[in-house]
N, CA, C and O atoms as a GROMACS GRO file, in nm:
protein
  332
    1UNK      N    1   8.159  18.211   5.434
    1UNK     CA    2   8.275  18.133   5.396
    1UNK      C    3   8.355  18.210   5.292
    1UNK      O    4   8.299  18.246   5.189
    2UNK      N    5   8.461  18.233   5.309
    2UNK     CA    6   8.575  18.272   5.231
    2UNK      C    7   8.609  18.197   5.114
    2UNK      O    8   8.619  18.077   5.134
    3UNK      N    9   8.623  18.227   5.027
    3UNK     CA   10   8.692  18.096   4.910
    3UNK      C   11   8.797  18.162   4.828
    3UNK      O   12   8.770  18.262   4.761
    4UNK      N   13   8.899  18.116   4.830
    4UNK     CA   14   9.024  18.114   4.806
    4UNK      C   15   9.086  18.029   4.691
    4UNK      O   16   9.090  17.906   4.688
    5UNK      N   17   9.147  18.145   4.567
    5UNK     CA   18   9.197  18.033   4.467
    5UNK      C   19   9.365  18.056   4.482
    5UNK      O   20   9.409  18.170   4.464
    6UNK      N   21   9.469  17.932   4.518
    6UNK     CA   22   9.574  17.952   4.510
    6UNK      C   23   9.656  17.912   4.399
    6UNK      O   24   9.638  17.800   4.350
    7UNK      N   25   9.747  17.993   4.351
    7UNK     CA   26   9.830  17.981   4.225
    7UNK      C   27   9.948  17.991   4.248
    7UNK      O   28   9.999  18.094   4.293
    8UNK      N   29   9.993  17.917   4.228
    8UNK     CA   30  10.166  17.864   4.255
    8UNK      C   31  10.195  17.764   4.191
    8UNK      O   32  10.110  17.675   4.190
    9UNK      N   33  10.315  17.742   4.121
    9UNK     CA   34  10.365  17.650   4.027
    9UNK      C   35  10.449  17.527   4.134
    9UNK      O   36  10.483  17.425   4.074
   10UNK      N   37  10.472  17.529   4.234
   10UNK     CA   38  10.510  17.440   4.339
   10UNK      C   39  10.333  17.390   4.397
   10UNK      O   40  10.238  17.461   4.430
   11UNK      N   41  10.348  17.230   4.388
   11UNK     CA   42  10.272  17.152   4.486
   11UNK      C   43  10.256  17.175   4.608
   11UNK      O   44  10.156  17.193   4.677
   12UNK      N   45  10.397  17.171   4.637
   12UNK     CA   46  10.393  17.162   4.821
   12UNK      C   47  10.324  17.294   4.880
   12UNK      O   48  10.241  17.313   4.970
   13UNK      N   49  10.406  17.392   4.775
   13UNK     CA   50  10.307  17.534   4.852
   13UNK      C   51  10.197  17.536   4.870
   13UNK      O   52  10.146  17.569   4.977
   14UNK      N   53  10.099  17.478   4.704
   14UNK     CA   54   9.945  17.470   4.749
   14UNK      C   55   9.932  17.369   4.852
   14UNK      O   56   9.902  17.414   4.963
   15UNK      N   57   9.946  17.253   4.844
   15UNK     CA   58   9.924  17.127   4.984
   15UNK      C   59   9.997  17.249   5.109
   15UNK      O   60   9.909  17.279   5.189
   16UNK      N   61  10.145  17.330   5.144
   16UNK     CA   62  10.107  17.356   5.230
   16UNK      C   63   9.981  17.460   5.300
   16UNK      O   64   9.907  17.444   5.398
   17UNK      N   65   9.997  17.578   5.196
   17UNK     CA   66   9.852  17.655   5.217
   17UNK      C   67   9.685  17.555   5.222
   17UNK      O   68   9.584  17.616   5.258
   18UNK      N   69   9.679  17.474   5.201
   18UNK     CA   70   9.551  17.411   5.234
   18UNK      C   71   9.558  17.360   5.333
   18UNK      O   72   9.450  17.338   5.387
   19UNK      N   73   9.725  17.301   5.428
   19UNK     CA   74   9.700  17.308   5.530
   19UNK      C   75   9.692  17.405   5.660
   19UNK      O   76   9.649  17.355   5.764
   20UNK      N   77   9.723  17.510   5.659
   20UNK     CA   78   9.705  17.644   5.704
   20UNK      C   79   9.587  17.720   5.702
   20UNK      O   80   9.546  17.790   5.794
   21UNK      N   81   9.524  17.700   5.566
   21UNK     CA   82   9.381  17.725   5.563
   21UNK      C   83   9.273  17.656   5.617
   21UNK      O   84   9.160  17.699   5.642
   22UNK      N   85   9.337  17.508   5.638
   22UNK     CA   86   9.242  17.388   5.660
   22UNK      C   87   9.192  17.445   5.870
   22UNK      O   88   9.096  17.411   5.940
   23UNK      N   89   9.303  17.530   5.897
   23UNK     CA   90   9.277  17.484   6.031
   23UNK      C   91   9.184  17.619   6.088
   23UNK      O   92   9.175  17.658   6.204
   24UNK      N   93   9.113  17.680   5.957
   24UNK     CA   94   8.993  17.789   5.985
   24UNK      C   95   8.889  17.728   5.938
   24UNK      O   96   8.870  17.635   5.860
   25UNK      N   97   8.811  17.813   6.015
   25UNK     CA   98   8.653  17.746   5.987
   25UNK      C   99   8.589  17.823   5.888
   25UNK      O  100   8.503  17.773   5.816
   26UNK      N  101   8.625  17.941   5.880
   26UNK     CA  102   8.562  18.058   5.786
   26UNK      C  103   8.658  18.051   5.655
   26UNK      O  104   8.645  18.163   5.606
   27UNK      N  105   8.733  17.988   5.587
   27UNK     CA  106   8.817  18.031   5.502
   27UNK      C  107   8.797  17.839   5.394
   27UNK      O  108   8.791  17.726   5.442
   28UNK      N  109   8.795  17.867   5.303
   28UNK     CA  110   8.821  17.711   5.241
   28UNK      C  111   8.890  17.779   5.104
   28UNK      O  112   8.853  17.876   5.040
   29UNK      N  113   9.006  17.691   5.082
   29UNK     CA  114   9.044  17.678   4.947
   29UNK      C  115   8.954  17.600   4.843
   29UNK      O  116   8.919  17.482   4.857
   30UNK      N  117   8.918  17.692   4.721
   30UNK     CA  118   8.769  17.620   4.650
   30UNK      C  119   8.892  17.571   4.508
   30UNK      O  120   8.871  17.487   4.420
   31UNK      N  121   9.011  17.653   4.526
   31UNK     CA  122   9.020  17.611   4.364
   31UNK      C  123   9.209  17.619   4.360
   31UNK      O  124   9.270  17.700   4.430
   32UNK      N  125   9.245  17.569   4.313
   32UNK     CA  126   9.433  17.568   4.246
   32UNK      C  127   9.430  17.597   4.133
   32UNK      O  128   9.336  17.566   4.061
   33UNK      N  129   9.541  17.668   4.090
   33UNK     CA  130   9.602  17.701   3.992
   33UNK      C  131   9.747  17.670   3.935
   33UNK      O  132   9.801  17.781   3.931
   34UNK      N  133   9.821  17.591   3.896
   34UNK     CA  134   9.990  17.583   3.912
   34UNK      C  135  10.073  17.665   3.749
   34UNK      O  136  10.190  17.661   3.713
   35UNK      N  137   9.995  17.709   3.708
   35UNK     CA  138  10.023  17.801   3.616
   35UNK      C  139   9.932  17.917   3.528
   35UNK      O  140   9.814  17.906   3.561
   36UNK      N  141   9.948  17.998   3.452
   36UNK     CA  142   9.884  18.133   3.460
   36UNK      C  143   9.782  18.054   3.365
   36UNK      O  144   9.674  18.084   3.416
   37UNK      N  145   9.761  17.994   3.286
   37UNK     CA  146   9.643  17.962   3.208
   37UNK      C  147   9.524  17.942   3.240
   37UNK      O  148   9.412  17.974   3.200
   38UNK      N  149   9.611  17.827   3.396
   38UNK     CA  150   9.462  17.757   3.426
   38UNK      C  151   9.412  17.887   3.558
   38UNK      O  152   9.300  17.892   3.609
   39UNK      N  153   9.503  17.962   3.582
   39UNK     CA  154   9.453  18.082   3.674
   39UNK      C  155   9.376  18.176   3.628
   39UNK      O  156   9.308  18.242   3.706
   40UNK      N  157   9.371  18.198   3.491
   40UNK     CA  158   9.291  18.316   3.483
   40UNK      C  159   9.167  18.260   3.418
   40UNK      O  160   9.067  18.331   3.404
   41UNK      N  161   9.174  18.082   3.363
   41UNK     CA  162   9.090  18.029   3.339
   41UNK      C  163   8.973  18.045   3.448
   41UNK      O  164   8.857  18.084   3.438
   42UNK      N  165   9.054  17.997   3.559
   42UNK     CA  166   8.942  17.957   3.716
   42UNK      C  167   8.910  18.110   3.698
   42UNK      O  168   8.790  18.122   3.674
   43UNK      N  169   8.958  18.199   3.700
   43UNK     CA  170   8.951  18.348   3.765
   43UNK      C  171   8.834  18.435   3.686
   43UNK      O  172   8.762  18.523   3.733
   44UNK      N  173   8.837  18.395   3.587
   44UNK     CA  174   8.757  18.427   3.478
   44UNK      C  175   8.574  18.348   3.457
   44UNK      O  176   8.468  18.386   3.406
   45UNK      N  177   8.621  18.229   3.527
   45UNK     CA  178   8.473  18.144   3.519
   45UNK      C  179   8.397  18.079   3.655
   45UNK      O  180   8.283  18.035   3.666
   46UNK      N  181   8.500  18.091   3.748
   46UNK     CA  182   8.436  18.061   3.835
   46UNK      C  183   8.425  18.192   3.985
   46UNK      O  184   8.483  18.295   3.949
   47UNK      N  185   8.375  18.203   4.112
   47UNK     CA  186   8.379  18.213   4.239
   47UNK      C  187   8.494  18.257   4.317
   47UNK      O  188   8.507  18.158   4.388
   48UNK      N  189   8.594  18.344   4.356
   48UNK     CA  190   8.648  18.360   4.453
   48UNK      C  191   8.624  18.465   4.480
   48UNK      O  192   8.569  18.546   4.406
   49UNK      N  193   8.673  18.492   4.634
   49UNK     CA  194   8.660  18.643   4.734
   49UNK      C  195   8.770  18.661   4.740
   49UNK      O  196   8.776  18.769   4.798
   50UNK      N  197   8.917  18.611   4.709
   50UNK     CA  198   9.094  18.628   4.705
   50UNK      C  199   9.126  18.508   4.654
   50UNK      O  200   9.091  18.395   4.687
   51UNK      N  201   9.222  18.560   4.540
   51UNK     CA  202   9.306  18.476   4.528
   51UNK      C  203   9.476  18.524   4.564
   51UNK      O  204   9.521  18.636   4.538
   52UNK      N  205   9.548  18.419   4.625
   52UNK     CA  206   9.680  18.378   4.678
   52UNK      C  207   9.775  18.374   4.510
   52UNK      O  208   9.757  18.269   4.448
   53UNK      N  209   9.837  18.444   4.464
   53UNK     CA  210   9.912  18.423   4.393
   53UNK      C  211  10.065  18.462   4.384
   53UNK      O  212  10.108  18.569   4.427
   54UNK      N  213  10.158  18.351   4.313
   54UNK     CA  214  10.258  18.332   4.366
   54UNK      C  215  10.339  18.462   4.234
   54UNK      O  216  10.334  18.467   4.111
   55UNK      N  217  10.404  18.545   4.331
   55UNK     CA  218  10.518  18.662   4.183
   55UNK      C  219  10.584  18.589   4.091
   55UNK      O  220  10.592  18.614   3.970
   56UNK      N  221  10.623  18.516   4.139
   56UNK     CA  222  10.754  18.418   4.037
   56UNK      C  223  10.702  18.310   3.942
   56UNK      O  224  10.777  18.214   3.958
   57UNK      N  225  10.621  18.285   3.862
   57UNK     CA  226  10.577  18.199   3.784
   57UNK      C  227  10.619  18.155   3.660
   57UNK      O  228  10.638  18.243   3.576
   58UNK      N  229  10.644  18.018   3.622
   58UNK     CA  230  10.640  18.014   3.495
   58UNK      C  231  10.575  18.071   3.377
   58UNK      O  232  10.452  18.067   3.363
   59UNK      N  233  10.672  18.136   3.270
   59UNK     CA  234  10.646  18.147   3.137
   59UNK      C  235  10.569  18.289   3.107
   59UNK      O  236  10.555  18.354   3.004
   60UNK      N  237  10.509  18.315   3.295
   60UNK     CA  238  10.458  18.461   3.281
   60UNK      C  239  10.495  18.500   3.424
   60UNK      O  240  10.523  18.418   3.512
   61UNK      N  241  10.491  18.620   3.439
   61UNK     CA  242  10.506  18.665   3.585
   61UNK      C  243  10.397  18.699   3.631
   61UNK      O  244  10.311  18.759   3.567
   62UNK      N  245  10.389  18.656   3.784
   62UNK     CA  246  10.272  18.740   3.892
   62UNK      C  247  10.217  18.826   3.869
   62UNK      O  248  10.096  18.844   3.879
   63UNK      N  249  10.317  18.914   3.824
   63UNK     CA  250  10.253  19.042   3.801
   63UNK      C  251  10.206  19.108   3.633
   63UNK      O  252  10.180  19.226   3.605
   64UNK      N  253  10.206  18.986   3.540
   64UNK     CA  254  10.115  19.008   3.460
   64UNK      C  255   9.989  18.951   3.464
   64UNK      O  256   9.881  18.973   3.408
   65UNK      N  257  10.049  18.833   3.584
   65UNK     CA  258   9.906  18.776   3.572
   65UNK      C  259   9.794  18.872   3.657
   65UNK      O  260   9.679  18.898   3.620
   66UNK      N  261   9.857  18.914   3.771
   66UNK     CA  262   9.821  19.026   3.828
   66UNK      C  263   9.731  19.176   3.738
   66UNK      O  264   9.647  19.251   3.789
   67UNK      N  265   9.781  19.178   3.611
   67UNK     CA  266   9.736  19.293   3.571
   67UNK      C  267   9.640  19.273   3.513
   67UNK      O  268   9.553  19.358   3.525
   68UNK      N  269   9.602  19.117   3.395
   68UNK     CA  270   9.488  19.084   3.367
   68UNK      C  271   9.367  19.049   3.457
   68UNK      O  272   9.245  19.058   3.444
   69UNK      N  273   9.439  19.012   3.542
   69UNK     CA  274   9.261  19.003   3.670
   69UNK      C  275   9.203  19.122   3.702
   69UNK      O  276   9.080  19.133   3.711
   70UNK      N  277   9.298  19.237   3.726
   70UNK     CA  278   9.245  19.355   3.776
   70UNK      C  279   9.217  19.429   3.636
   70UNK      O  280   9.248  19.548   3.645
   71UNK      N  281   9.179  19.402   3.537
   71UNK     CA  282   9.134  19.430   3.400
   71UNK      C  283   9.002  19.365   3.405
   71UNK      O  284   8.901  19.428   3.374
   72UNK      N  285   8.998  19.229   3.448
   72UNK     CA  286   8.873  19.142   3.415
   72UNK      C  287   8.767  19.182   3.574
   72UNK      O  288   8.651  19.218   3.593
   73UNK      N  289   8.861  19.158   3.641
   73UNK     CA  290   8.776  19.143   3.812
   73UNK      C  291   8.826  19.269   3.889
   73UNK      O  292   8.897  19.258   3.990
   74UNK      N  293   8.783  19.399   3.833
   74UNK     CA  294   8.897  19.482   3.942
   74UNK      C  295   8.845  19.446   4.114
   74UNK      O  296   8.941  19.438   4.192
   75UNK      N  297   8.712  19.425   4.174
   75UNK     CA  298   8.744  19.416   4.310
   75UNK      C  299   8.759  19.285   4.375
   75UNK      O  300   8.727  19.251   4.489
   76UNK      N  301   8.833  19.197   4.249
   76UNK     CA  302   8.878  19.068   4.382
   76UNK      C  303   9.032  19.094   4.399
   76UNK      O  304   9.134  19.121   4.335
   77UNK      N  305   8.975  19.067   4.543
   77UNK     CA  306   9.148  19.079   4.612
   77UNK      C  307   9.234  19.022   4.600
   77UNK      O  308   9.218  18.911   4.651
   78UNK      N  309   9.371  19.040   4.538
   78UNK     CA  310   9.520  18.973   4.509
   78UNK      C  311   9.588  18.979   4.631
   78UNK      O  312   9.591  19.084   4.695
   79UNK      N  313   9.644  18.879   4.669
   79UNK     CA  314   9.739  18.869   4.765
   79UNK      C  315   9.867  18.818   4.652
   79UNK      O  316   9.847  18.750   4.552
   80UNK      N  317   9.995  18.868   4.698
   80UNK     CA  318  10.050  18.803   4.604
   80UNK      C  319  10.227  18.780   4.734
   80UNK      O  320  10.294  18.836   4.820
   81UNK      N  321  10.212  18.641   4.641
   81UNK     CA  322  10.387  18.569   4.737
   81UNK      C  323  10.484  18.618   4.647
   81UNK      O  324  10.488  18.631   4.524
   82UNK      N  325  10.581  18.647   4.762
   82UNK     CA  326  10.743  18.584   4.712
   82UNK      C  327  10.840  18.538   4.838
   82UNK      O  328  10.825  18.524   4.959
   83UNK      N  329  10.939  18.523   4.750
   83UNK     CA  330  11.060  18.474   4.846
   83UNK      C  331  11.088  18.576   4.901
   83UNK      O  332  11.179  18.578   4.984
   0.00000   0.00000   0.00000
């Protein structure tokens, strides 16, 4: 099983990615994030094999949040969104 933490400051994105994910059997979303605190919180204490994170974020960008994971976790995999 895959487990997947998604971070995006929009609802609908996570509700829609859980439904997209929902329709695999090998893949489950274990955890959300809707801003960088509680992302590197999860990222830092709990379980994933990828996390989904969104470039454009409040108050910090993707791609800092991006640079502290690969400081803390260099081999979990970043996928990262934009428009």
């Amino acid at each position: 099983m895959i487990k997947i933490l998604i971070v995006d400051d929009h609802a609908i994105v996570r509700k829609g990615m859980r439904e997209i994910v929902g329709d695999t059997s090998d893949i489950t979303i274990t955890g959300e994030a809707s801003n960088w605190q509680e992302a590197l919180s999860k990222v830092f204490t709990e379980s994933f094999d990828v996390v989904i994170l969104d470039i454009a974020m409040p108050d910090k960008s993707g791609l800092d949040i991006l640079e502290q994971i690969i400081e803390e976790k260099p081999g979990l995999p970043v996928l990262m969104l934009s428009m």
